[in-house]
Structure formats: C-alpha cells, structure tokens
Phi, psi and omega in degrees: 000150180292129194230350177300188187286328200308327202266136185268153184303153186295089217272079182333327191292353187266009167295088198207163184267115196244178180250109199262197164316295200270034181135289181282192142258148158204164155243148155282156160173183195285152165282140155208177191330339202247004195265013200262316161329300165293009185241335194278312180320291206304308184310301203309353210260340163349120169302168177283320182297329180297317167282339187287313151312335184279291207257344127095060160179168169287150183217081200307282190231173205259103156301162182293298174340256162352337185254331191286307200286310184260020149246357195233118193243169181248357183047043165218280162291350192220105194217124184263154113268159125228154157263139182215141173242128197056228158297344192233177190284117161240012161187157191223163180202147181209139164252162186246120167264133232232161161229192169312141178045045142063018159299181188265130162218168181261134153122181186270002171318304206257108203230036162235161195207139178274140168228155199199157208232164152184089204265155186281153178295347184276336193258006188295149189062050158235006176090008178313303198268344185264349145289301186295002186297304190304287254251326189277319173289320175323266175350314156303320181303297182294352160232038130096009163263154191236353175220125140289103154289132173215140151243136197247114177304139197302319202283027188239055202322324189303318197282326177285344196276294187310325173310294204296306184275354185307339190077012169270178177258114166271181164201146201244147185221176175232132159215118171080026186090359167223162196292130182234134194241163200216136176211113155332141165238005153320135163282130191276206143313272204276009123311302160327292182305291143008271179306271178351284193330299151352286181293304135020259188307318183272002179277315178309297217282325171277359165304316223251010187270265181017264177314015180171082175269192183243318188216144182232123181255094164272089212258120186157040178263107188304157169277333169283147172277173205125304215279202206262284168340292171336279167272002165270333181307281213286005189280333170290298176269018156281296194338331218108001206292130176271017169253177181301124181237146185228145185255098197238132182206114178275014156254031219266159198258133163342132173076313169320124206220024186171148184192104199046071142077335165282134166289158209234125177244162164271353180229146155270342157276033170279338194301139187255098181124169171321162168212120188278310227223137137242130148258147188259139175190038174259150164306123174355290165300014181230016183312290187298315212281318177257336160325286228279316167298342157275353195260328168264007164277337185101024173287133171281354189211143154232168180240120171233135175257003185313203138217171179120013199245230196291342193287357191240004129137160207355290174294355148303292145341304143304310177322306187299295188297291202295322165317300163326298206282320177313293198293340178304330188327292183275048162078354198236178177249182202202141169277122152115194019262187187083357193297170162277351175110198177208154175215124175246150182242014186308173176275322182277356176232320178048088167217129154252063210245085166222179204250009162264110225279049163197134171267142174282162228266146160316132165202200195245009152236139188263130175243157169244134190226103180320319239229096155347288182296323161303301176329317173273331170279326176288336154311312212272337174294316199271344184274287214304137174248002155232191164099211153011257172270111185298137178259064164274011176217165167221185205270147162274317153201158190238138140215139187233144223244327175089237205261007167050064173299320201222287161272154205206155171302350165297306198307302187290339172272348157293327181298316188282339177300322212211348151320089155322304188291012190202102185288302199243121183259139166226135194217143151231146184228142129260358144212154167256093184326300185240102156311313196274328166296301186286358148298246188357316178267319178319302199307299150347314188266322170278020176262335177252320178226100191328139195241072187282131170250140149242168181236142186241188223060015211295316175300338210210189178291193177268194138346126149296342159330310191260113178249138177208192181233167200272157205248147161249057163286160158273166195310343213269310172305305194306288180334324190266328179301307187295341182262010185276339212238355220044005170293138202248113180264160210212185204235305191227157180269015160283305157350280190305309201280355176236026156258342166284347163288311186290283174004299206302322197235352163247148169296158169287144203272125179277006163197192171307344201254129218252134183247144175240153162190170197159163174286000160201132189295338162296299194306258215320337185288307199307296185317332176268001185274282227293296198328294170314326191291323189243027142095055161246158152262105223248163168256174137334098176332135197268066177297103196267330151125175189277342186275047200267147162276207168262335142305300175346282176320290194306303187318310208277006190248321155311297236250333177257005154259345173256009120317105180276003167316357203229169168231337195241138172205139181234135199247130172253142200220101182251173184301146138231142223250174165089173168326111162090359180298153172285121194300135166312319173310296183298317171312315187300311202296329172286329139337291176353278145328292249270314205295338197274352206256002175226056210269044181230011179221147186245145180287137201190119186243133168280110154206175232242092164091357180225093157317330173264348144313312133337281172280024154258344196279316187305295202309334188316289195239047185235176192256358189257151197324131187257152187318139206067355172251012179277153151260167164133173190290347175259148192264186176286156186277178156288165182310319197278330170313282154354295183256005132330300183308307184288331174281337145302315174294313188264358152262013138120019174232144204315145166319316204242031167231096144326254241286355173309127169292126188275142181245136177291138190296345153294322193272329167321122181249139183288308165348290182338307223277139165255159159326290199305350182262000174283340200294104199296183193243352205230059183274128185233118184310133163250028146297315161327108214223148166298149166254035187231081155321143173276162190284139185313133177052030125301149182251126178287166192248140196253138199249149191208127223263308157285150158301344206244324165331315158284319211265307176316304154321306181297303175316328196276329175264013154296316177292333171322297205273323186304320215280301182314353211247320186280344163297021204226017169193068186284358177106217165191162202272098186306167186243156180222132191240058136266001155273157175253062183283019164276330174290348204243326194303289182347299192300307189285317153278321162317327169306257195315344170318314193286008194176142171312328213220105218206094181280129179316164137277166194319311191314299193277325168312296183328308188280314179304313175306317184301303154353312185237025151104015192264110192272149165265095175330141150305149170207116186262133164314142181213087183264357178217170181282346179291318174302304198295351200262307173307317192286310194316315159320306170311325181266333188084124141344141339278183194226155163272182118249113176230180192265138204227008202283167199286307182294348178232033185273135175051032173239081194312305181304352155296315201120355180312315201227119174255136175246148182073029193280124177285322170227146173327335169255014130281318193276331179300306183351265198305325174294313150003259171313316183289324161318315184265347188281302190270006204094196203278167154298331176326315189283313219253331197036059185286084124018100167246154173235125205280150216258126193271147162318106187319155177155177173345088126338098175244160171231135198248142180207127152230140182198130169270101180311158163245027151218348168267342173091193191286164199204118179230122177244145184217164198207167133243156199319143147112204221251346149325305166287293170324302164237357171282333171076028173252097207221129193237116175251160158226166186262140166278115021303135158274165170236191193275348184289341198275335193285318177305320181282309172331317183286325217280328198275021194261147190291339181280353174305334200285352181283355204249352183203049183126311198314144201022061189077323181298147198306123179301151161265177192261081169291338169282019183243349146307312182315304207300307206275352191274336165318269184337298164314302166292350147316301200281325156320317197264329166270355165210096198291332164339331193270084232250294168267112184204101212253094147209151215230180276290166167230079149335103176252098170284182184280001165208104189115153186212160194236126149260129183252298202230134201227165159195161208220139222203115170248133176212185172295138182277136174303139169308120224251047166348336210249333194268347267196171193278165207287135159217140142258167202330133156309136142247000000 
C-alpha cells in the first residue's frame, strides 16, 4: 500500500463488489504502489488494437515511468480502479482532475477531471467498463468533481457507446480526429433508470446461470448411500436433469469411474469439461478447499448445503464472510450456505438439486424460501391436488436461499421479473437485507406479475444466519410500505399458498363484487359473512338446494358469470347422498365447462369434505399425474383413501399418522412448521403425464376446504387488481411555487455547523417549516401569569393554554390544556387551576396559543429509516394513533394519487368526511400539507425527523398547532450510488 506524506489514507469504502453483465463478479477497488506487477501482467495480456485505442499510437509495453504513473495516486486529484478477478486486472479506469485548457490541477477550484478506461479483450462485453464508469463517478463526486472529459478515436465506437449510454447529459465534439465527449456527473432520471437496468440484466443473468446450468458437479457424494450429497446427486438424476452430471468425492477409491450410474471424479478438477453449478455438501471445514478448486475450473455458481455457518453462532459467521469473500474472488455467487437446493422444473433443464426427493409438476410459480423447512412444506403444498388446496398448478422454480449470504430474494425477483416461465412469485422472507431495493424491484415485479409474501419473524429478531441491518419501523409500517409497493402480504404460508393458486390460474377480478351459489344454503350464508368481513361486497347468496344436478350448477354459474353485476363468483358445493345426486367428477366438469365458455372473470370453489371433488376439478385441467398412471409398487389409493390422507397433510400433522392430532390449517404459522411434518406426502414421477391435455387458455378452478380461505384469497386479488389498474397512473409529485428550497438548504446547513445532530428549536422548527409553505401557530411562553395575559394580548383573544411538559404534552385528556379562554380573567383562572392541579410553572411549562378553528385533530410524521429510507404517516391525534396503532404510511416521495389514498386508508376516516352528520373537513388542504412536508424531507435528507401534532383539519383550512423537527447527516443512500452487492 501507498505510504508517503504525499499521499491521502487507502480510501477501503471504494471497494465493492459488482455483478456484471453475463452474470458473473468481479471486484473493484483502488489500484496502489503494490499493483505494478499486475498492472504489468494485465497490459501484455491487452491486445495491439486495444492499446492503440487507450493511447491513439501503438503503444506495445508499459515503461517504468507509465507503472510508476498508474499505481501511484493521491485518491484525490489522481484516482486508479481496477476490476479484478482473483488476482488479476481485467479492467482499469483512472482520472486526472484537470483545470483551464485541460492541464493537470489541484484543489477543489478545478472540478473538472479526464478519464480513459482499458478492459482486457477476454472480458470486453461483460459490461466491465459501464461498471467501473459508475464507480469512478462516485468517487469523483465524492472529491468534489462535477465533469468528466474523455477522448476517444472515432473507430473505437464500444468506448464512445459506454459514454453515450451512461445516461448523463454530455455534450460532444471533433477536433483534430478525435471525439471529445464532455458529461456532467450528478445523476439524472435516466442515468438511474440506465443503471436499475443495468443492475437488472445482471442480476437475472446470475440467477438464472444458477437455475440452467449445462453441467452440474456434486461434490460431497458420500460412498455410502443416505447421505445430504448423496441424495441430492440421485435427486438430479431421477429429476431428469438434461445437462451433464458428476458426481465428486475425494475419497472415492482409486479406478472408480461411476457412482449410482454418474461419472464420479475425486476432484472436480479432474473433470474433463466445463462445469457451471457445483452443489456443495462437504463439512464446513472443508469448504474453502473445494470453493478454491471450483473456482480454479471456472465454475460459475455454487449451491452449498453445507452448514455450520452464521446460524451457529460468531465463528461460524466469519466463517460465512470468508466464504463470501472466497467464492467473489473467483467471480462466482453462492445459493446458501445452509440452503435446501434449487429446483427448475423447464422441459429443457429438469434440474432438482435438493434435498426434496420428488421433482415437482412443471407450472407458473416460483417459489423463494429463507426457511428449508417452510420451503418443504410449501412444496409439499403446491404438489398436492386434493385434500385442502386443489394442486392445480406447479412450479417453475424454487430456491432456498439458507443464511442469504450471497443471493437474496432481490436477486430472484430480477430473474422472476423477466422469467417467461413464472406468471406468479411467493417468497417467505425472514429478513429484508436491503428494504429500500426490495420496495423498488417489488413495485416494478407487481406491475407484471403478482408477488406474495409472508414474512416470519415479524415479532422478534431475525435469523442469526441473516446479517442485515436493523430497521426501527415496527412490523405494521414495513407491511403497510410493501402493500404500498404492491406486494400482496399474507400471514400464514396457507395464505401463500392459496392466493397463490388462484393468481397463478385465475383473472384478476376487476372489482369487489362477489356473486355466491351453491347447494347449501349454510355454507353460502358463511361465504357471505367472510365477504363482508374482509371489505368485498357479496350479493345474497344463491341457493340451488342439495337436490342441485350438474346442469344446475353450470347453468347457475353461466348466469353469475354473464352478469355484470359481479367481477367473482364463488361456488360452495357439500356432498349429496341419495338417488340420482350429482357426482364429483361431472360436477367439476360442469363447473369447468361453465367457466371456460367465460373466462374473464375468476372462479373460485368452496367444499366441504370432497376430496374427490377437488381432485377432479384439478384433474379436468392439469398436467398432473392421475390415479394409476404413476407405475411401480404401491397402487394409487382410491379417492376417499387420498383425500383422507391429504386432508391430514394439510392440516399439519404427518401424511403417514393417522392418528396424529390435526391443527387448523388456518392457524398454520411458518414458526409452526417442522422439517419432518414437511415432506411431501403424494410424489408422483412427472413424467407420467394424462392423456386428456387440458384444452389450450382454460383456466383450472382452484377448489378450498373453507370459506373464509377462499373468500380471503379473492380478497387479497380484488386489492391486487385495484393496485394494478391505480399503478398505471400513480400521479405526480406537485410543485409549488412558494417554496424555498434554497433557503431551507442555507437555513440547514448553518444548523448542522453547529453540531452532528440537532432536534430544532421552537424558532428554527418554524422558520424551516415556512421554507415549505408549512405555518406553525405561535406559541408564546407563560412562565408567570402576567407573561401569559401579555402573550395573550400579543396574540388576540381567545386562546388555548396549555401545558408542554413531556408528561402532559398532547395529552388533552389529562387536564393539560384550556380552551376558548376569552378574556384576561378566563386565562389567570384557568392558569390557576392548571397550576395547583399540576405543580409549579416550572413544572408545566405553560404556553399560550391564539385559537384555531375547531375540526379534526390530527398527526402528520416523517422519518427517514435507515434501511427502509423516508417514510410519511399520517394518523389521527390522540388514542386512535396511540393506542389503537391506526396510522397509514408511504414511502417518500409522495405524489398526490399517494396523499389521497393516505387519508383515506386509516380506519378513523369516516371521521375526516362526516360521520354522523358533522361537517366533512377540508382534506385537500390536509393533501397539500402532508405534500409539502414530503417535499422537504425528500429535497434535504438532512431532515431525518419531522413530527405535526396536533394538526387541526377544520372545514376549511388545517392549523399546525405544534411541529418539531430532528437535523442529522444524512444516511447513506445505496440505491443512489453505484451497483455493489452487500459488503462482506
């Protein structure tokens, strides 16, 4: 490392770790004095055309002078990157900061700087050089430059292409043959948007280099069978995988050449080909040793199943970070560690390389799991087609993500984002690394496709396993930002799983309104009690009697389906006995048919006890295998056998204990769930396939053993749909133009000179608020009663007085605060009384206030999280917010469609328009202030905090009676900053 006077301290934080284009990693960081070998390596390996583009002559080798000049910087006017793989340079990028007429200068006078790039030719088109751009602009940004100059030879169209596409506004010129391009580095819109893309294409593409390898290596195949290795190897090849598989065990005996039918190696670099994927399943300690042998075949990915890592507690942890840092060396990502495997179920890859010993039926949802054991039960849920939940749909993919070291559910929702094969996403998360990414990529991924979570832990910390940083929203806030966000969160992973059946295979309901019918008139009263409970609007249930046929049904499900009175229809269906009742089979098929000739509104069947019902409605239109066509020694059971069976599995107690006590599948919890109650119970090879195909854009009808199951599902996508049709106009963030934001900038840093940290004073709270068109009633001190009769004159009659001390501040219900005071002989009174009621003034810190026009009592709150970002709530005052917790958030910026649904979404609204006769308020002059307020926050991240209480919304007009205002440095803004993944 560079050590002279000369020189500024090694600046680490520029270090990170990027994703590149096809995928793969590399890291940046600064070049210094010790880099001159590697910098000599990397040029030789450099083409003649390449240096003749760097450097516009041939330029063959690196003189000592030249290695002296591009190792040794000041990280300030003279700044090096390289991107490195392992050990070596595979791109370098450096600026010179410049003055007038583009000589070299010092200081922050000259804030403009040259920059020239040079990628090695094996790696040109991984996106190398469109990284290190990002990373060099920080940096620049952060030593005070504001312009890059770079020139360029015309013919060297790829180096003018990375400029051109970066998205700042440059502007370009020719002079003497070559191109001089000259670009601002603030980030606009469309440098962002650039980068997200960006970030995107590469995150997906190492997703999905993971999810479809060409060669899969498992190393860790025990020789006896049994073992985690072992059984994830024959777990491939029964899947089906159609790339290449190996088999790796370094204790494998001399001459062995195959192990259960796989060729078997003792190294993987013994392998005579590529290898994309090694899953890992050696002991911890022996990790590094083979990461570092994949790493020197050139494997692009690992899956480790190992364990032993952060969940087990410090040393484990380090352990976990060196691993991280080991497989980036070489360029590769990591599954795990602790993971449960992946699973793609395409036709062209078939790869199961998990510890769930049946691959699951091909379908349109992907699932993600933090949680091994949730991961096998939601498998085992999404496999079954009767009992419970109809398996009417299967997966497109799976990953369980272990201790999410390395790939994290962002990563997978850039894949699933653009994933042709995956209609539907469902994630259990048990922590969210980056909140403020995964809000983003959520919203993006619900504008296409529906996204459900649940999340566990919610109460308490997370995993140990999961290093993230800590958020202090409470869980209730994170929840309402994700639905804000469009993500539809869910409570149990009986939730996920049956809003995710429907989703996958029914349309979204274009509104609330629900038609019920059915063969009984109780079940239809019950489906129409949950409707109402959860804000659908039902019509009065449709009774067809028990004595209904199988026309019946269809007819009456034609007639609620050709009705625009509806957007929904849910059908209940219980057994019927006797002569001439209608059959499971016919029913589903008449339900079918009814639905198929109307396939724009989605269907949804409630029954009671018929498994076999269930499973026809599936078998009508699914690919999975049906009783008797699997072979091999055990037979299919009969129907009523089945859905005995499946209705014990699904309500959580093992497949194979009858006599196990059942828990309701409602009451199911991810906490809940054990490995061993996970397994699925109903594995069918999924080559077996019906030879009755469902007819091409039928919809299967996904059937649900409760009502409140069903009705609950259709709730979460009637809000789904509301969300898509209002995300397709989200509004816009207005401008106003009395605010001052150069004054509030002015105002705030003179503030923060005086101190890191700082809650305003009455004064400065004021003055700031005003900045942004926000008045603050005055409120003058009354520390003796003569003061308060003097502020009172100063203000004019009548007045509040209140009390400011921390224990009766905004507390009315004490006794704090008088009001309507008229004259000077109502305010000594009442000061009296508050005095002899509460202490001394001293004590009370009493306040006078000139009297606001009665109406609403309310509270507007902004706080900038430091892993979720600003966040503006609004509530009303008093024991609604407080102890009731009813409080409605958005992420900041608001726009004004965010400000309107705000007010509106809090449970206390109908008092804000009305209720029982009282004058509706003037909410759009609430709209405006809580805008204003997410103006100033979102234009000076300084403002960390910013609290007003009460705010009297009256029928015209709204009062801040009391505001405080919280200044600190602003937290760091990852998201604004160049593409890194999470430091390790």
């Amino acid at each position: 490392m560079q050590t002279s006077s000369d020189r500024h301290e090694y600046p680490a934080h520029w270090e990170a770790d990027v994703v590149l284009r096809d995928g793969g990693t590399a890291r940046i960081r600064p070049i210094t004095a010790d880099d001159a070998e590697r910098l000599v390596s990397f040029y030789e390996q450099v083409s003649d055309e390449s240096k003749y583009y760097r450097f516009f002559a041939p330029y063959p080798r690196l003189s000592a002078k030249d290695v002296h000049r591009f190792t040794h910087h000041d990280f300030v006017d003279r700044v090096g990157l390289a991107a490195t793989v392992g050990d070596d340079f595979i791109g370098t990028v450096r600026y010179d900061r410049i003055g007038a007429g583009g000589r070299p200068a010092t200081g922050a006078e000259a804030d403009e700087a040259e920059v020239a790039f040079l990628v090695q030719d094996a790696h040109q088109g991984r996106g190398v050089a469109s990284a290190l751009l990002e990373h060099i602009a920080a940096v620049a940004r952060e030593r005070g430059i504001r312009r890059f100059a770079a020139e360029v030879l015309p013919a060297n169209t790829k180096m003018i292409k990375v400029f051109t596409d970066a998205g700042y506004t440059q502007k370009r010129s020719f002079e003497d043959g070559v191109v001089r391009l000259e670009f601002g580095l603030e980030p606009t819109d469309r440098s962002l948007a650039v980068q997200y893309a960006r970030e995107q294409r590469a995150e997906a593409r190492s997703v999905q280099r993971l999810l479809a390898p060409g060669a899969v290596a498992v190393i860790g195949t025990g020789r006896t069978p049994g073992g985690v290795g072992r059984s994830i190897l024959g777990n491939i090849r029964d899947g089906g995988f159609t790339g290449r598989l190996y088999a790796v065990n370094g204790a494998l005996p001399e001459g062995q050449k195959e192990l259960d039918g796989v060729p078997a190696f003792r190294s993987v670099r013994d392998i005579d080909g590529p290898v994309d994927v090694a899953v890992v399943a050696v002991p911890a300690e022996r990790v590094p040793e083979v990461v570092a042998e994949c790493g020197a075949h050139d494997v692009q990915g690992l899956v480790v199943v190992s364990a032993g890592y952060a969940e087990s507690g410090p040393e484990g942890r380090e352990r976990q970070r060196a691993l991280v840092r080991q497989a980036r060396s070489y360029g590769m990502r990591i599954i795990g560690p602790n993971s449960f495997g992946v699973i793609n179920t395409a036709p062209e890859v078939r790869l199961n390389a998990s510890l769930a010993p049946d691959m699951p039926r091909a379908g349109r949802i992907g699932l993600f799991a933090q949680s091994g054991a949730i991961g096998v039960a939601l498998l085992s849920r999404l496999h079954r087609r009767g009992g419970g939940v109809t398996g009417v749909t299967g997966l497109s993919t799976f990953v369980s993500s272990g201790n999410r070291a390395d790939v994290s559910g962002n990563d997978v929702l850039q894949y699933w984002y653009e994933d042709a094969d995956t209609d539907v996403a469902l994630m259990y998360l048990e922590s969210i690394g980056n909140p403020r990414k995964f809000t983003r990529l959520a919203r993006r991924t619900a504008a296409a496709k529906p996204l459900v979570v649940v999340q566990g832990a919610r109460h308490g910390a997370g995993p140990r396993g999961h290093a993230v940083r800590a958020t202090q929203l409470p869980h209730a806030t994170v929840s309402a930002l994700l639905r804000q966000a469009g993500v539809i969160r869910v409570d149990t992973i009986t939730d996920l799983v049956d809003a995710g059946l429907l989703l996958a295979r029914q349309p979204l309901p274009a509104g609330p309104r629900v038609a019920i019918l059915g063969n009984s008139e109780s079940l239809g009263l019950l489906t129409y009690d949950a409707c109402l409970a959860e804000g659908l609007r039902p019509h009065p249930p449709q009774d067809l009697t028990t004595a209904a046929s199988a026309a019946d049904f269809h007819a009456a499900l034609s007639r609620a389906l050709a009705d625009d009175s509806s957007d929904a229809v849910v059908v209940t269906a219980i057994p019927s006995v006797g002569e001439g009742s209608v059959g499971d089979a016919a029913l589903a098929e008449a339900l079918r048919t009814a639905a198929a000739e109307r396939p724009t509104k989605p269907v949804l069947v409630v029954h009671v006890e018929l498994g076999g019902l269930a499973e026809a409605l599936s078998a009508a239109t699914s690919t999975a295998p049906q009783p008797g066509a699997a072979s091999g020694p055990d037979p299919a059971p009969r129907t009523g056998e089945r859905a005995e069976a499946r209705a014990t599995a699904d309500e959580g107690a093992p497949a194979d204990d009858k006599d196990a006590p059942a828990a309701s599948p409602e009451d199911v919890r991810p906490e809940d769930v054990r490995p061993e109650d996970a397994r699925p119970d109903d594995a069918r090879p999924d080559d077996a396939r019906p030879d009755d195909a469902p007819p091409e854009g039928t919809h299967p009808l996904p059937a649900y053993p409760a009502a409140e199951r069903a009705v609950r599902a259709l709730a979460q996508a009637v809000a789904y749909g509301q969300w898509r049709r209002d995300a397709a106009d989200p509004g816009k963030v207005p401008e106003y133009e009395d605010i001052d934001e150069r004054g509030a900038a002015t105002l705030i840093d003179g503030l923060l000179a005086r101190g890191q940290g700082l809650s305003l004073t009455t004064d400065a709270t004021c003055e700031l608020l005003a900045a942004y068109g926000v008045h603050v009633h005055r409120a003058l001190p009354a520390p003796t009663p003569d003061a308060a009769a003097e502020a009172a004159r100063a203000l004019g009659h009548p007045v509040a007085l209140k009390a400011t001390a921390p224990h009766l501040r905004h507390r009315a219900d004490l006794g704090g605060v008088r009001l309507d005071l008229a004259d000077e002989e109502q305010l000594r009174r009442a000061y009296a009384e508050l005095t002899e009621l509460f202490g001394s003034p001293e004590e009370l810190r009493p306040v006078v206030q000139r009297m606001a026009p009665r109406g609403v009592d309310t509270v507007v709150r902004a706080v900038i999280d430091p892993a979720a970002g600003a966040v503006l709530s609004f509530g009303l005052a008093g024991a609604a917010s407080q102890l009731l917790g009813d409080m409605a958030h958005r992420l900041i910026p608001v726009t004004d469609r965010d400000a309107t649904s705000l007010v509106r979404s809090i449970r206390t609204a109908p008092l804000l328009f009305g209720w029982r006769g009282s004058a509706p308020v003037d909410t759009p002059a609430l709209e405006e202030l809580m805008l204003r307020v997410s103006r100033l926050v979102h234009d000076h991240p300084e403002v960390v905090a910013v609290t007003l209480e009460p705010v009297v919304v009256a029928p015209h007009g709204v009062s801040v009676l009391g505001a405080s205002v919280r200044l600190a440095p602003p937290p760091a803004r990852d998201d604004l900053g160049p593409r890194t993944l999470p430091a390790y």
